[in-house]
Biopython code that builds the backbone (N, CA, C, O; Angstrom):
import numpy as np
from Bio.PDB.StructureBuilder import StructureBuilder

atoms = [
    (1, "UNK", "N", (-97.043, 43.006, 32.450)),
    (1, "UNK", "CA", (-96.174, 41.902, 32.088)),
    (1, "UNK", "C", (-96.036, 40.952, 33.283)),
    (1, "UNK", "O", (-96.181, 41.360, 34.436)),
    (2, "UNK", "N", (-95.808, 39.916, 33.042)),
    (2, "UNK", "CA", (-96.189, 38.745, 34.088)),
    (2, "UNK", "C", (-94.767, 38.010, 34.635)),
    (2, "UNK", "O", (-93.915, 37.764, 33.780)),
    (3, "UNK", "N", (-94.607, 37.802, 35.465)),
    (3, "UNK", "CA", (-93.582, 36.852, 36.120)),
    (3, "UNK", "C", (-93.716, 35.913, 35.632)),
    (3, "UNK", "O", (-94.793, 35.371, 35.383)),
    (4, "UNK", "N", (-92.087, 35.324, 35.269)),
    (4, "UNK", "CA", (-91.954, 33.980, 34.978)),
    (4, "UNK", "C", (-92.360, 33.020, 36.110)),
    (4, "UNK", "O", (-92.924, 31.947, 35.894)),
    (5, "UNK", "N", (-92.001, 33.524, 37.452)),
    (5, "UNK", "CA", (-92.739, 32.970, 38.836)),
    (5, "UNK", "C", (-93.905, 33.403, 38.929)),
    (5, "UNK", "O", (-94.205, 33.491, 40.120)),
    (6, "UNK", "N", (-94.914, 33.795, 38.099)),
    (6, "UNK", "CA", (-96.734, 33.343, 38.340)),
    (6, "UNK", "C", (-97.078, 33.050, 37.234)),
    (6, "UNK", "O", (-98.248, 33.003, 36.854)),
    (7, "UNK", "N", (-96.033, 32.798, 36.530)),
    (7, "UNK", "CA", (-97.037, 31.781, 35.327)),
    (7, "UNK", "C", (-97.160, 30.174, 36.046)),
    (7, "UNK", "O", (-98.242, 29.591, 36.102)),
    (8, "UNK", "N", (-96.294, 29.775, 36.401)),
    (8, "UNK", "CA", (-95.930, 28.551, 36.620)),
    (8, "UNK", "C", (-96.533, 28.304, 38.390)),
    (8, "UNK", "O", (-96.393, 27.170, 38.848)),
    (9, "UNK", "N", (-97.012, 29.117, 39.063)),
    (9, "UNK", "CA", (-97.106, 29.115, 40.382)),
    (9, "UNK", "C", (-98.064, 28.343, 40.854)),
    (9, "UNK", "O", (-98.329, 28.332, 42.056)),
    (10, "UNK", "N", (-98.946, 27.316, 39.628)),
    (10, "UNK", "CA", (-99.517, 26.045, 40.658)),
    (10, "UNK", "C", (-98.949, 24.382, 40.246)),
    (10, "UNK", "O", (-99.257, 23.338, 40.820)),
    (11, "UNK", "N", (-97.846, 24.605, 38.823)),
    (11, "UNK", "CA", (-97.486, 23.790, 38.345)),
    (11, "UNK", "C", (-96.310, 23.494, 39.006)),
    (11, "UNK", "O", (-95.603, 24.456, 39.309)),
    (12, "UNK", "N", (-95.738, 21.785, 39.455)),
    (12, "UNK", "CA", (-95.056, 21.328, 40.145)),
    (12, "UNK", "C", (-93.725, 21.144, 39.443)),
    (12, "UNK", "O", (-92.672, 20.993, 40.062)),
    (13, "UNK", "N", (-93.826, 21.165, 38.037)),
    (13, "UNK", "CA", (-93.409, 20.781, 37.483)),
    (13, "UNK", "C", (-93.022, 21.301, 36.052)),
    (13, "UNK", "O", (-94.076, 21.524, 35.456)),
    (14, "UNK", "N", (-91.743, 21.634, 35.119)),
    (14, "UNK", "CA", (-92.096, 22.565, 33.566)),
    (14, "UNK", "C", (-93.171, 21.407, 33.134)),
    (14, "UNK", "O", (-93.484, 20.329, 33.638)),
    (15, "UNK", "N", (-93.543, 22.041, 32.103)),
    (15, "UNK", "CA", (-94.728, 21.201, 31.299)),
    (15, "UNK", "C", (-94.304, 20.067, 30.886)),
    (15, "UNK", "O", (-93.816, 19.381, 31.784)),
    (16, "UNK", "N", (-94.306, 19.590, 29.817)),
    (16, "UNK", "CA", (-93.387, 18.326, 29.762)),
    (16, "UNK", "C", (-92.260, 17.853, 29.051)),
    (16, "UNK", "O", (-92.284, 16.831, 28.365)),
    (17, "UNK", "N", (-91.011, 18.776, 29.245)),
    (17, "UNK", "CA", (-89.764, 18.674, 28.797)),
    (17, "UNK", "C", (-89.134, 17.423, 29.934)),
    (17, "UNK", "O", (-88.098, 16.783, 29.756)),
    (18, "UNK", "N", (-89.938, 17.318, 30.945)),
    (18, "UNK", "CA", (-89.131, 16.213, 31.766)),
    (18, "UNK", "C", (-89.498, 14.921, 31.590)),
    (18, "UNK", "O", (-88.815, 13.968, 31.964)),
    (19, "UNK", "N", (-90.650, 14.835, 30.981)),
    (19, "UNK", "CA", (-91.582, 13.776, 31.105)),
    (19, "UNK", "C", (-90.908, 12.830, 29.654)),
    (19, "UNK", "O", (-90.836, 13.220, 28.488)),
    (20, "UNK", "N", (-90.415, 11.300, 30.322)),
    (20, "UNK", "CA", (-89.308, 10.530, 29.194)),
    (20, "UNK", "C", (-90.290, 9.106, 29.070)),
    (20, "UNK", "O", (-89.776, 8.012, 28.832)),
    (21, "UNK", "N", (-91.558, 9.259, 29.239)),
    (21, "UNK", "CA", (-92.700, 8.110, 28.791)),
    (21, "UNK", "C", (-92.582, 7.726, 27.568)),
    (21, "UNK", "O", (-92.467, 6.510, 27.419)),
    (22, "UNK", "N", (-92.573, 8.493, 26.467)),
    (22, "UNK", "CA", (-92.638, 7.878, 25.155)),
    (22, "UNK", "C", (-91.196, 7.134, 24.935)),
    (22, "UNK", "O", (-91.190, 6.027, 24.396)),
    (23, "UNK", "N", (-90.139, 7.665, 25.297)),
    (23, "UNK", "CA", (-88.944, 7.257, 24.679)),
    (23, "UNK", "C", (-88.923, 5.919, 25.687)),
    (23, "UNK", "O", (-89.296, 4.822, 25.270)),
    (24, "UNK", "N", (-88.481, 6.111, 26.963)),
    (24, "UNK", "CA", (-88.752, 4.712, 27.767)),
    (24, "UNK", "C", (-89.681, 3.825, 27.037)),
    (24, "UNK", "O", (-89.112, 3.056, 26.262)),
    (25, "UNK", "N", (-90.870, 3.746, 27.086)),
    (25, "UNK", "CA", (-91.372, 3.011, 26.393)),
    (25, "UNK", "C", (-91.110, 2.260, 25.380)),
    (25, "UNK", "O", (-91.374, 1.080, 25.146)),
    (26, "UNK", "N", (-90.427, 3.258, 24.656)),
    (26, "UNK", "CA", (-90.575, 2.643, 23.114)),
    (26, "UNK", "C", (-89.293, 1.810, 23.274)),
    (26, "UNK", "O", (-89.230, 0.783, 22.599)),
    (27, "UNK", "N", (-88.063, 2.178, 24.234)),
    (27, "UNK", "CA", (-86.580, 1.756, 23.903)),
    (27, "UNK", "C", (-86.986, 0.422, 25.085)),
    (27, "UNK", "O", (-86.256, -0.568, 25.040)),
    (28, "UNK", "N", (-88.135, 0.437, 26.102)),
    (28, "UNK", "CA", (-88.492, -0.900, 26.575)),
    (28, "UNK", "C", (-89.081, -2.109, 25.510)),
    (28, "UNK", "O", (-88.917, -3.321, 25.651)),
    (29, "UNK", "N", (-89.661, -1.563, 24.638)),
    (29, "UNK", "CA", (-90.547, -2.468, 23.459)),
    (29, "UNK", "C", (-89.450, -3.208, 22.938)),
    (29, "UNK", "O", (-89.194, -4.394, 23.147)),
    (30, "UNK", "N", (-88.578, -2.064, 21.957)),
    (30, "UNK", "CA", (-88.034, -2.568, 20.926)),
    (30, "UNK", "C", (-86.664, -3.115, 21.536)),
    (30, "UNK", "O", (-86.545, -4.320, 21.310)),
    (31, "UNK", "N", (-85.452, -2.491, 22.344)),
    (31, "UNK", "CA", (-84.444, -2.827, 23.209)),
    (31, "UNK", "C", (-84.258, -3.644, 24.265)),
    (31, "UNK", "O", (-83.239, -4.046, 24.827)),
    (32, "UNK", "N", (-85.820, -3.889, 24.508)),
    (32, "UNK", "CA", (-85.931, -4.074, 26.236)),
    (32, "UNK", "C", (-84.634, -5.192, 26.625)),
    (32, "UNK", "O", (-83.963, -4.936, 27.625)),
    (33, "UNK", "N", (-84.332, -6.350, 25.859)),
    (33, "UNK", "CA", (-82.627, -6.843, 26.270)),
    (33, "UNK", "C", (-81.518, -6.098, 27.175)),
    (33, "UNK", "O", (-80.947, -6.401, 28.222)),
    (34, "UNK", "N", (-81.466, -4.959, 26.284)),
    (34, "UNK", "CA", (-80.036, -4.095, 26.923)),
    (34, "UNK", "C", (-80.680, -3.383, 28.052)),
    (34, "UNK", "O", (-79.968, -2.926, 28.946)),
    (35, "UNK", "N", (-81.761, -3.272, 28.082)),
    (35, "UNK", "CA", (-82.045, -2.392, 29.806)),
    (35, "UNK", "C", (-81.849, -1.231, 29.031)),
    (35, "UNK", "O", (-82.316, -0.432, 29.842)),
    (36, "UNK", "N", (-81.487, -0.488, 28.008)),
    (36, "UNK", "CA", (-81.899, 1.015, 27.928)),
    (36, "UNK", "C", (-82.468, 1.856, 28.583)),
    (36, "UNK", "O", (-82.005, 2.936, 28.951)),
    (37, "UNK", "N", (-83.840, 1.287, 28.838)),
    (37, "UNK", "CA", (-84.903, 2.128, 29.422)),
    (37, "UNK", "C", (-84.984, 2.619, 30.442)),
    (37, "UNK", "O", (-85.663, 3.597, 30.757)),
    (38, "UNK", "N", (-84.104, 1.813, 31.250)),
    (38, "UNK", "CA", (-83.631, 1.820, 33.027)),
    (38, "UNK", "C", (-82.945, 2.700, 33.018)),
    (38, "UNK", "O", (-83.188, 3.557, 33.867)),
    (39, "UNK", "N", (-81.844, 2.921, 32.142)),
    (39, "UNK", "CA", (-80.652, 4.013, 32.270)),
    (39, "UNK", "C", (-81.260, 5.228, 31.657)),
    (39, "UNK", "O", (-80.761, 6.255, 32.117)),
    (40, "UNK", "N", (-82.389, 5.472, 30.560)),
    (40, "UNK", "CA", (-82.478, 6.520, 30.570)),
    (40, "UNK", "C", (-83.502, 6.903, 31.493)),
    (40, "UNK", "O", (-83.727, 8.105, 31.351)),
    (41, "UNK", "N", (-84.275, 6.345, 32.451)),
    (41, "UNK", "CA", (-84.680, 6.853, 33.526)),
    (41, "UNK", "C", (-84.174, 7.075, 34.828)),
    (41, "UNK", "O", (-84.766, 7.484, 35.827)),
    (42, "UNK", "N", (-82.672, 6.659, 34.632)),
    (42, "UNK", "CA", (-81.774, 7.051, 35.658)),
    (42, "UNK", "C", (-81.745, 5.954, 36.873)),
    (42, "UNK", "O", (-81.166, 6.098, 37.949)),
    (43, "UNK", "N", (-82.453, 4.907, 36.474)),
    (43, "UNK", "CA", (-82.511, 3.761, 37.431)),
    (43, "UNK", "C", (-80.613, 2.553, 36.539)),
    (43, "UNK", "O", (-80.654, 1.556, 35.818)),
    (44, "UNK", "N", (-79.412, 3.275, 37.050)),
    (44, "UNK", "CA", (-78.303, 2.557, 37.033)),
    (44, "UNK", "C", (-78.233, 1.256, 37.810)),
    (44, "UNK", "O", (-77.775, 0.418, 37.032)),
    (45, "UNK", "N", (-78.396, 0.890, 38.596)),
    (45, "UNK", "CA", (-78.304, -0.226, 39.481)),
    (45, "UNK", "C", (-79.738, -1.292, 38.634)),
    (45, "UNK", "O", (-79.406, -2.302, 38.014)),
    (46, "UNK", "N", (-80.631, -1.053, 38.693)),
    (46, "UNK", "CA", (-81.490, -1.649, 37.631)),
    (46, "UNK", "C", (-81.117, -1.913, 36.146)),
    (46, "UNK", "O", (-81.848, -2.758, 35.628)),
    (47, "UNK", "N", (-80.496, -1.579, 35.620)),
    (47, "UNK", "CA", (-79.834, -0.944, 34.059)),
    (47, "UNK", "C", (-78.975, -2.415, 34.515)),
    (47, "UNK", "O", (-79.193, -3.568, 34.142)),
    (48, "UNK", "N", (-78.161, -2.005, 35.254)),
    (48, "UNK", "CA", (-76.887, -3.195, 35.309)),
    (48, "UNK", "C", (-77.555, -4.781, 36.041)),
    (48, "UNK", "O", (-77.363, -5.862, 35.484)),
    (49, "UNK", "N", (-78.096, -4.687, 36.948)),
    (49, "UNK", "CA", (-79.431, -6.435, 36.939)),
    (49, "UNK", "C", (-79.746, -6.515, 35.384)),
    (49, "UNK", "O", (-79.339, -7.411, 34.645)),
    (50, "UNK", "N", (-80.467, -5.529, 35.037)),
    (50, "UNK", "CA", (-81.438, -5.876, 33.759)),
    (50, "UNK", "C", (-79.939, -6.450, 32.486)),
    (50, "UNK", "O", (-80.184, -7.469, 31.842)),
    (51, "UNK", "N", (-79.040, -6.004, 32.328)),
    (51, "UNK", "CA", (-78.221, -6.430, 31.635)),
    (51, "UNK", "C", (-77.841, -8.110, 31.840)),
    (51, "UNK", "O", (-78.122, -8.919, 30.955)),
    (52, "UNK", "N", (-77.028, -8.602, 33.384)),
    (52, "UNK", "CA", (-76.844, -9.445, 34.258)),
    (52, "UNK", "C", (-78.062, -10.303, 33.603)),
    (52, "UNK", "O", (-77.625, -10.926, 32.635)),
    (53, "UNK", "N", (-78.999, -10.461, 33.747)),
    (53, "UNK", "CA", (-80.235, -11.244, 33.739)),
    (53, "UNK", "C", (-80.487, -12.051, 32.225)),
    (53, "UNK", "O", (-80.938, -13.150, 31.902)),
    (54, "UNK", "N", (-79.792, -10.557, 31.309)),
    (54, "UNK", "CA", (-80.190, -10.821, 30.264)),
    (54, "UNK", "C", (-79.099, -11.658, 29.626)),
    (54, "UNK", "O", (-79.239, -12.666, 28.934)),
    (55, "UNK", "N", (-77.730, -10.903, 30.076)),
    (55, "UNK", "CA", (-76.533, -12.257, 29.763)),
    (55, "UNK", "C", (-77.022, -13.769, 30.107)),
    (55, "UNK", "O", (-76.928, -14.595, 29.199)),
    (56, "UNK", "N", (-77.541, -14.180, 31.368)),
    (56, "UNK", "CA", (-77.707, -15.446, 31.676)),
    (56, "UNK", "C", (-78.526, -15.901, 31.201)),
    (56, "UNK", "O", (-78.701, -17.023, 31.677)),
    (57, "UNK", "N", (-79.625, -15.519, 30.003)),
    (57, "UNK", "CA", (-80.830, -16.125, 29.829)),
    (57, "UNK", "C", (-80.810, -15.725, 28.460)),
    (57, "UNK", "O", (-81.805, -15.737, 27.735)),
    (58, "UNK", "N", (-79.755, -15.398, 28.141)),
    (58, "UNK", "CA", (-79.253, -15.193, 26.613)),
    (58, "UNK", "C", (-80.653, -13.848, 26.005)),
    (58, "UNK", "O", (-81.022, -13.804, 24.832)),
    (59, "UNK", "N", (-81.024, -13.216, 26.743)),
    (59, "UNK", "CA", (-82.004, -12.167, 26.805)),
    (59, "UNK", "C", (-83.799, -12.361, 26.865)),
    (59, "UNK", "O", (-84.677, -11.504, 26.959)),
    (60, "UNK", "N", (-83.879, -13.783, 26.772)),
    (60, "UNK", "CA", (-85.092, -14.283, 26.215)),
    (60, "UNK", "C", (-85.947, -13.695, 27.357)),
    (60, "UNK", "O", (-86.930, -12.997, 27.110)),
    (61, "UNK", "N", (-85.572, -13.975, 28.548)),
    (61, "UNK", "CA", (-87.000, -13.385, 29.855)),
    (61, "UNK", "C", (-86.439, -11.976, 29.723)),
    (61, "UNK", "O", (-87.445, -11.333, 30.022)),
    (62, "UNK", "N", (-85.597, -11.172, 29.499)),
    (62, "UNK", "CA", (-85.925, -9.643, 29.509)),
    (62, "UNK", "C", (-86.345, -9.139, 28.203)),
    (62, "UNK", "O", (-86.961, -8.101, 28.449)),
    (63, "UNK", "N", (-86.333, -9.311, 27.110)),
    (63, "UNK", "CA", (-86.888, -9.434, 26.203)),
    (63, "UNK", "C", (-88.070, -9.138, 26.516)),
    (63, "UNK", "O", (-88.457, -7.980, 26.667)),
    (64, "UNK", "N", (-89.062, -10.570, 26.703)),
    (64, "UNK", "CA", (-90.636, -10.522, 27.357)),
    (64, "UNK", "C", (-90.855, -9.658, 28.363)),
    (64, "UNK", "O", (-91.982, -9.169, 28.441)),
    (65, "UNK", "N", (-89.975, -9.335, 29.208)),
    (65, "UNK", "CA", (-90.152, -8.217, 30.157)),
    (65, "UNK", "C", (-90.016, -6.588, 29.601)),
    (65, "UNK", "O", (-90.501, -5.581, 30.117)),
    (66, "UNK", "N", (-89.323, -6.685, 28.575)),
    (66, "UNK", "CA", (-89.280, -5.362, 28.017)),
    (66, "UNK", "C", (-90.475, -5.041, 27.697)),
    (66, "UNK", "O", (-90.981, -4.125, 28.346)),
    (67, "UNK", "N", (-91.169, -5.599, 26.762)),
    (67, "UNK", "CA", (-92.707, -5.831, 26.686)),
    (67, "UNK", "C", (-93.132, -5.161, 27.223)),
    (67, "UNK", "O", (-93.416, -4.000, 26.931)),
    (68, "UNK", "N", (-93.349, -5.957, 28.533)),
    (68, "UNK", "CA", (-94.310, -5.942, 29.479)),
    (68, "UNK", "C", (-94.081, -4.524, 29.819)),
    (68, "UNK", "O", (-94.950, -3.656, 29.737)),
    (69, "UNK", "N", (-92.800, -4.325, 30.226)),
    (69, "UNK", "CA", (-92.678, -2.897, 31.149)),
    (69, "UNK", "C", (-92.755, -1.607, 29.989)),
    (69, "UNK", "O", (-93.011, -0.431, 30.248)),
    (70, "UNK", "N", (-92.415, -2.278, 28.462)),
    (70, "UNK", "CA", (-92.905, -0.918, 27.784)),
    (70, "UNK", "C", (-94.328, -0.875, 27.397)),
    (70, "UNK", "O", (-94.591, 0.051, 26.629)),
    (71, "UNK", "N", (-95.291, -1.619, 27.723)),
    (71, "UNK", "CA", (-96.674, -1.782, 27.414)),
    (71, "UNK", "C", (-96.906, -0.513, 29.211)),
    (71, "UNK", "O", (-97.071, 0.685, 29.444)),
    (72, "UNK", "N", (-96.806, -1.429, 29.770)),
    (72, "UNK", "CA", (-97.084, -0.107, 31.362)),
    (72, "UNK", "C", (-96.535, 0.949, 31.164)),
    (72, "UNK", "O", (-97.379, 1.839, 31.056)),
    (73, "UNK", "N", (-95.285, 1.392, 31.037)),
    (73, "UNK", "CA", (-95.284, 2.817, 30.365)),
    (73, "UNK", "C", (-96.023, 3.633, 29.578)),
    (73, "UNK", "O", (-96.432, 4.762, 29.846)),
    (74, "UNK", "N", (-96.185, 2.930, 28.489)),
    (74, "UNK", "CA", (-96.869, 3.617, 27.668)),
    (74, "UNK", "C", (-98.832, 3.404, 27.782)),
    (74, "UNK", "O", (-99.820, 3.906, 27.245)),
    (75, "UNK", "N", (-98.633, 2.705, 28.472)),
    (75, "UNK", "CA", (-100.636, 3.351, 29.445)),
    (75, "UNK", "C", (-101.137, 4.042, 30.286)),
    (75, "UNK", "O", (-102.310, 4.403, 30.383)),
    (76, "UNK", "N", (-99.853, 4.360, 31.240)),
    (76, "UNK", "CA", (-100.273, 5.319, 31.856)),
    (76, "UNK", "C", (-100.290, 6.539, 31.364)),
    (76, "UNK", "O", (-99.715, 6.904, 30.339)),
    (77, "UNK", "N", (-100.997, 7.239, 32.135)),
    (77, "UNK", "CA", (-101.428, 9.105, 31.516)),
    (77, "UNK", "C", (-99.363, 9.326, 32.144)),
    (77, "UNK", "O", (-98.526, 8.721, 32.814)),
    (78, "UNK", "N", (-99.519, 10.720, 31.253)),
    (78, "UNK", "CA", (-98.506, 11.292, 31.153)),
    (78, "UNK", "C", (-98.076, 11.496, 32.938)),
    (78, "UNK", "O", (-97.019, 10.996, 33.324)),
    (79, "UNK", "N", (-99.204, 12.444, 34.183)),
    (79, "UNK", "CA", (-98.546, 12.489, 35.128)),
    (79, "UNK", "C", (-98.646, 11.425, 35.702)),
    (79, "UNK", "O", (-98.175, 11.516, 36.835)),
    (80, "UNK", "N", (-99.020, 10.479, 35.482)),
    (80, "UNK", "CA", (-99.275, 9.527, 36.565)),
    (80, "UNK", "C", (-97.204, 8.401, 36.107)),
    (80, "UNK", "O", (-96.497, 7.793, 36.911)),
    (81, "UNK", "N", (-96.974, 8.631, 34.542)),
    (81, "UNK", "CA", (-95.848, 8.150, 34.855)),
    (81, "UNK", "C", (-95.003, 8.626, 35.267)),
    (81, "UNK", "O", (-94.076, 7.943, 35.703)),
    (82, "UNK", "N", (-94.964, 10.232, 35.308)),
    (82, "UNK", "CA", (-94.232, 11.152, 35.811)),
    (82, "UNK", "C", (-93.571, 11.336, 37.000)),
    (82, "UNK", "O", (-92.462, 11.787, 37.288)),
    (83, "UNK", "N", (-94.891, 10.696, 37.901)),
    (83, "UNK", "CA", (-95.049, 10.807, 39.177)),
    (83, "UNK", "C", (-94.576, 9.680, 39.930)),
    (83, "UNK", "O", (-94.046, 9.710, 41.040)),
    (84, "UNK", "N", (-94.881, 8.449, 39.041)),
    (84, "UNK", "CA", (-94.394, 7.284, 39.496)),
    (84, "UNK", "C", (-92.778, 6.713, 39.087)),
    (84, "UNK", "O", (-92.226, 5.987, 39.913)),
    (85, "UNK", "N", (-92.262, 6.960, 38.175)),
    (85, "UNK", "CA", (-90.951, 6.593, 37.691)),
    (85, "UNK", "C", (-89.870, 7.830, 38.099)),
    (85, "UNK", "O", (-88.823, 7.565, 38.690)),
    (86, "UNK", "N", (-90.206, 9.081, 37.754)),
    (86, "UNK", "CA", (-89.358, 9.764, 37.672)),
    (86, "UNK", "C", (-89.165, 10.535, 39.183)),
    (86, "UNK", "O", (-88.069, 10.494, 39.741)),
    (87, "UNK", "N", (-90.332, 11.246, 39.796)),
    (87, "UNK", "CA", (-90.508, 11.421, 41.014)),
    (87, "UNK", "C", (-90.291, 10.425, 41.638)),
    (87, "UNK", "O", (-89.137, 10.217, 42.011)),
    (88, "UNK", "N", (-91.224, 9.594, 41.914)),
    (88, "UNK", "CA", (-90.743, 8.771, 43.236)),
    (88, "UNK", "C", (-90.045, 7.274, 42.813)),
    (88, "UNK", "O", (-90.017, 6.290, 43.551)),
    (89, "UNK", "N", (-89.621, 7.338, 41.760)),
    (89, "UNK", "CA", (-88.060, 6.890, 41.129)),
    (89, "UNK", "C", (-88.465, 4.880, 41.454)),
    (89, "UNK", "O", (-87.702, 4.169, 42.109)),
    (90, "UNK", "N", (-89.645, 4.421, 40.880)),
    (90, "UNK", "CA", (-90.027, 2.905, 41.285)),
    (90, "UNK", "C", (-89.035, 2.944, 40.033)),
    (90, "UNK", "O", (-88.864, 3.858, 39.227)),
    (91, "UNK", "N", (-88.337, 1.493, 40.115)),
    (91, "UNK", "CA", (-87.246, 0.973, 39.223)),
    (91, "UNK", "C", (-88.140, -0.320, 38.778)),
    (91, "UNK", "O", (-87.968, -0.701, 37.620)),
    (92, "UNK", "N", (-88.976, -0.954, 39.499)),
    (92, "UNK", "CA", (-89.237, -2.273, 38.988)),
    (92, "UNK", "C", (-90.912, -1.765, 38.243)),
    (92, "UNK", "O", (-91.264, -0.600, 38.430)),
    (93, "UNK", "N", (-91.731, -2.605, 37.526)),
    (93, "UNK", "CA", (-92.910, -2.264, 37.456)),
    (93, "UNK", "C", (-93.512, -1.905, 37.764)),
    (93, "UNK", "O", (-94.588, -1.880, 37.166)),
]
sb = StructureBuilder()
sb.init_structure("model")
sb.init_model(0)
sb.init_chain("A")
sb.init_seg("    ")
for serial, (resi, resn, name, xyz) in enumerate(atoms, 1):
    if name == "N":
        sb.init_residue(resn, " ", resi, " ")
    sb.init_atom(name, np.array(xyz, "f"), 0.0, 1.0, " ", f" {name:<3s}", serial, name[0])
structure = sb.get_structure()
């Protein structure tokens, strides 16, 4: 019978219960206005600009930016967004 510590002993990471690419994405596409996507990746200080921005411009440039930033989410491979948003925590594109 096997250790729960050598099953997992070259993986950095659980498999992908952490990994929030699809939902970011999708709540950047369709939400991207309210900044959703920021807060559920734990980027708060971004969440609250992205709101700010969107009051003054009545949402129209975050809107198009939601887009944009849920189109890059959802192209990268699974670790590579993993690695980049959630690990080393980039808030902007």
């Amino acid at each position: 019978m096997e250790n729960s510590k050598t099953e997992h002993w070259n993986n950095p990471r659980p498999a992908q219960e952490d990994n929030k690419k699809l939902a970011a994405g999708l709540l950047a596409i369709l939400l991207g206005p309210f900044g959703i996507h920021k807060f559920l990746l734990g980027y708060t200080t971004e969440g609250i600009i992205w709101l700010v921005i969107s009051l003054c411009t009545c949402g129209s440039v975050t809107a198009i930016l939601g887009i944009i930033e849920g189109i890059i989410y959802l192209t990268k491979s699974d670790e590579e967004f993993y690695q980049t948003y959630q690990v080393n925590k980039k808030g902007w594109f």
